[in-house]
N, C-alpha and C positions, 0 to 999 in steps of 0.2 A: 861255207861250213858253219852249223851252228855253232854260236857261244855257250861254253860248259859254265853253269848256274850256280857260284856259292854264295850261301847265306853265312853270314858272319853275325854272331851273336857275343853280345858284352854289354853291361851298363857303365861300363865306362868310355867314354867319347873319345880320350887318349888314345886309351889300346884299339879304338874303333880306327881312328885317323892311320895310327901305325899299320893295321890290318890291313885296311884301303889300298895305304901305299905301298906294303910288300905287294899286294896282289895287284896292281898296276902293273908290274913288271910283266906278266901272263893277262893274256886276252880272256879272263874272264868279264861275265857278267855278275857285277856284283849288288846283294840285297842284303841291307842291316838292320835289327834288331834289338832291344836294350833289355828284354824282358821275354818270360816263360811262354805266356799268356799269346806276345805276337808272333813269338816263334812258332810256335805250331798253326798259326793261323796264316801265314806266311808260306810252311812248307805246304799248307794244302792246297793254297792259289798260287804260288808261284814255281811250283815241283824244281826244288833246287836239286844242282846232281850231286853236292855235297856241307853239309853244315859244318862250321868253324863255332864249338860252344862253347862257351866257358859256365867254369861248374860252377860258380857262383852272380846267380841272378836271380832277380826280382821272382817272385814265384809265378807259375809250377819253376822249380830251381832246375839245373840242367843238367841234373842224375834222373827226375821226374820227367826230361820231356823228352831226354832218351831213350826213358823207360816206354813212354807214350807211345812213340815213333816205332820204337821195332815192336811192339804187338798188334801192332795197323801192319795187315796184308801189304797196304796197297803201298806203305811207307817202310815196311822193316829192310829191305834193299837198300833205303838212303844210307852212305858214308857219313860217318858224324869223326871229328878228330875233336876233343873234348882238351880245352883250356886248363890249366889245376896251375894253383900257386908253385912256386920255386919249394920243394921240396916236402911238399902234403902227402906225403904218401897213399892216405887212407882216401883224399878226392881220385887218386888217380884209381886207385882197388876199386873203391866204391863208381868212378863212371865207367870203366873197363865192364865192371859185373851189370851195370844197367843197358850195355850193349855197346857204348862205343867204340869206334872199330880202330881207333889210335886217340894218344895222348901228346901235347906238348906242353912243356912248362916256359910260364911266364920269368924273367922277359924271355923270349924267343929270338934265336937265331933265323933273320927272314929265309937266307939260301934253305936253311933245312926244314922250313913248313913248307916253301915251294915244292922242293924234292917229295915232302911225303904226301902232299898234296896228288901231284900228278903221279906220285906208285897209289895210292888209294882210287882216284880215277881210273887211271889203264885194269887196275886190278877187277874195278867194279864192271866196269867196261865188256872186259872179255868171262869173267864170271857168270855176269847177268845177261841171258840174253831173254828183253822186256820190251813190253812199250812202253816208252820217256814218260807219257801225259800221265796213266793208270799203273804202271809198274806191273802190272799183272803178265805172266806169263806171254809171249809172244806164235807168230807161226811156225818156227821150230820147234820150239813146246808143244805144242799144240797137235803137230804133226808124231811128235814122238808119243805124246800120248793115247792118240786112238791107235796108233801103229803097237802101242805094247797090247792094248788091249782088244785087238783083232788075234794078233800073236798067240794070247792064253785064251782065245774061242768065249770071252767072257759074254755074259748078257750087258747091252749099254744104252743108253739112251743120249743123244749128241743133239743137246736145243741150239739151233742156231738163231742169233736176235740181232735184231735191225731197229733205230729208231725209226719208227716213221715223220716224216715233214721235218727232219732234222737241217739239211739246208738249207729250205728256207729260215728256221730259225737261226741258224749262223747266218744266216747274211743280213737280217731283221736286228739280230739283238748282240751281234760280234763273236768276236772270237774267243775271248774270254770266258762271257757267259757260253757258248758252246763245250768251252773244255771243261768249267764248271759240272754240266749236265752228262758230258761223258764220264768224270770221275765219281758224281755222287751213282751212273748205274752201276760202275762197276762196285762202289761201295753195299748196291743193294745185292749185287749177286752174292758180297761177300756175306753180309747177312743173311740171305736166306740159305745157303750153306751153312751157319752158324745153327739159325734156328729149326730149319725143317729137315736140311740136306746130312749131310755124312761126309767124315776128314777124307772119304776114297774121292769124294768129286772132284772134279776139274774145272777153274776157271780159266777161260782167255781170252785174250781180247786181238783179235783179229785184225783190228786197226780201223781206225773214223769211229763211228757209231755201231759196228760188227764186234760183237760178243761171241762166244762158244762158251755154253755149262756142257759139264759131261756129268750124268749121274746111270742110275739103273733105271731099267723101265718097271719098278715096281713104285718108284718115288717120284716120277716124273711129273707126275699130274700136277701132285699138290707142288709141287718146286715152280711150276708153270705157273699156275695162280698165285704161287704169295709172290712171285716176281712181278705179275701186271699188275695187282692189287698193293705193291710198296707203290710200283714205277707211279701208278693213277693217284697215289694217296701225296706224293710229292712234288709232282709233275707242276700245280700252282705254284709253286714257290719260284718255279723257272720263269715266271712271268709278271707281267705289272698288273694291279685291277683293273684295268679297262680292256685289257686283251683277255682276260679272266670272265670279266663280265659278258665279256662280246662273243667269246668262243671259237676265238678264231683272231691270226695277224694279217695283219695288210701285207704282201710281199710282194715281190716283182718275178715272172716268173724269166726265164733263158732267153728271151724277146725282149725282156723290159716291160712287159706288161703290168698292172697293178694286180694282184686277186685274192681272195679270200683263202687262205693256210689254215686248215685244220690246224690244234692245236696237238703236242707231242703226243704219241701211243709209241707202244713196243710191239712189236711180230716177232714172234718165234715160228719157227720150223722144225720139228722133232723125226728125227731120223732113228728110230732102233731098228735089231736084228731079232728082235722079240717073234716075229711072224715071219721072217726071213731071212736067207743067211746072203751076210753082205761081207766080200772078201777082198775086197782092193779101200784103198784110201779115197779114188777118184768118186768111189760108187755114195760115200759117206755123202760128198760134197755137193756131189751133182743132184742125189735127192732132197739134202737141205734145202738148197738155192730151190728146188721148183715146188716144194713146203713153203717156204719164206714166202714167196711170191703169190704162193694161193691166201696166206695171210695177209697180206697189207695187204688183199686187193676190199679186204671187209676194213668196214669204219673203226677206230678205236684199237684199243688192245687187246690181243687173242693171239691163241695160238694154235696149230693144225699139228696133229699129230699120223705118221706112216703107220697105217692100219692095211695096207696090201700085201697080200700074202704070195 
């Protein structure tokens, strides 16, 4: 069973040791922090399932990096229990209003940060149902979504997106950098949502490197290009220069053989009811998948849209 992930924030080393050793007592995994700046650098590579913060730190301070965290899509889900001095009143108002989801005051009773610790967990738990790495809506989501909007006969358009050569980049450049590259797409869906798309779309993430947008088929176009056109404009940053230079990694394929890997692209596959009427859930999926597949069978990034009537 995995270990549940919290980050513990303080610039004091004391309260940090203290922290440590209440939380010993629970099989957490635990990540520490002394400052604003590494905490949010922190929750975005190390996707903690809850932050321990105290409201007084180094800057961004930790009214500010709560504030940070719940306006990020992909982080406002994170549990934060926010630290405030023995009898501040106005720290505890003031991180409660910047989003924190509980307070305790220093010193702390260990039994009862444990206790609220694991009621914040279970709570998040059965609240949220996400994917751990992207926080983005999961396939229950996902399914209830198109299910409402087959329900009210709406018009819709369903991209489904795939990286291409994404294995062999996790197994070339690890696991890290892999989950890196799945949270900065989903970070780009969120942005193009922001900038071109509309608050009625749908993001999810389907699980690995499988995405789903859900928009209309009068926006889909352009939602399609500013999404290959982020994905391509970012895609170097996944890589070192000489893999850059070269255009391609050296990888091993399922044999163990050595061989030339395209570098990343995105496939989508667009499924609307624009030109036809599609009434089961199955029908959605089944023409995704053979969209998907006619797209990465071309080099690069692109995307195939259902124009059959």
């Amino acid at each position: 069973m995995r270990k549940q992930k919290i980050l513990i924030v303080d610039d004091d080393p004391d309260i940090l040791d203290i922290l440590k050793l209440t939380l010993s007592e629970e099989d957490y995994e635990i990540t520490e922090a002394q400052d604003g700046e590494t905490t949010l650098r922190l929750i975005k590579t190390k996707a903690p399932d809850l932050v321990i913060l105290d409201y007084k730190i180094p800057p961004p301070d930790g009214r500010e990096v709560c504030r940070q965290i719940k306006k990020d899509l992909l982080l406002q889900h994170l549990p934060i229990i926010m630290l405030t001095a023995k009898g501040d009143i106005i720290d505890k108002v003031e991180g409660l209003d910047a989003g924190a989801d509980d307070y305790i005051v220093k010193p702390f009773e260990p039994k009862e940060l444990l206790a609220r610790i694991r009621m914040i967990l279970r709570r998040t738990e059965r609240d949220l149902e996400a994917n751990p790495l992207t926080r983005l809506p999961g396939n229950v989501s996902i399914l209830n979504e198109l299910s409402n909007r087959l329900e009210k006969n709406e018009l819709f358009a369903v991209c489904y997106l795939d990286l291409d050569k994404f294995k062999a980049y996790n197994d070339k450049c690890g696991f890290e950098h892999g989950d890196e590259v799945i949270r900065e797409t989903a970070r780009i869906l969120i942005k193009v949502r922001e900038g071109v798309g509309s608050s009625n779309d749908f993001i999810g993430h389907i699980g690995g490197d499988d995405f789903v947008y859900i928009t209309t088929p009068d926006v889909v176009d352009r939602i399609c290009n500013k999404i290959i056109i982020d994905f391509d404009r970012v895609m170097p940053s996944f890589y070192n220069e000489e893999d850059m230079n070269r255009g391609f990694i050296i990888a091993k394929d399922r044999k163990g053989k050595e061989t030339k890997t395209p570098l990343l692209s995105v496939s989508i596959g667009v499924v609307t009811n624009l030109h036809r009427k599609i009434s089961h859930l199955a029908e959605i999926g089944e023409i995704g998948a053979e969209l998907k597949a006619y797209a990465k069978q071309k080099e690069g990034s692109n995307y195939i849209k259902d124009k059959r009537r």
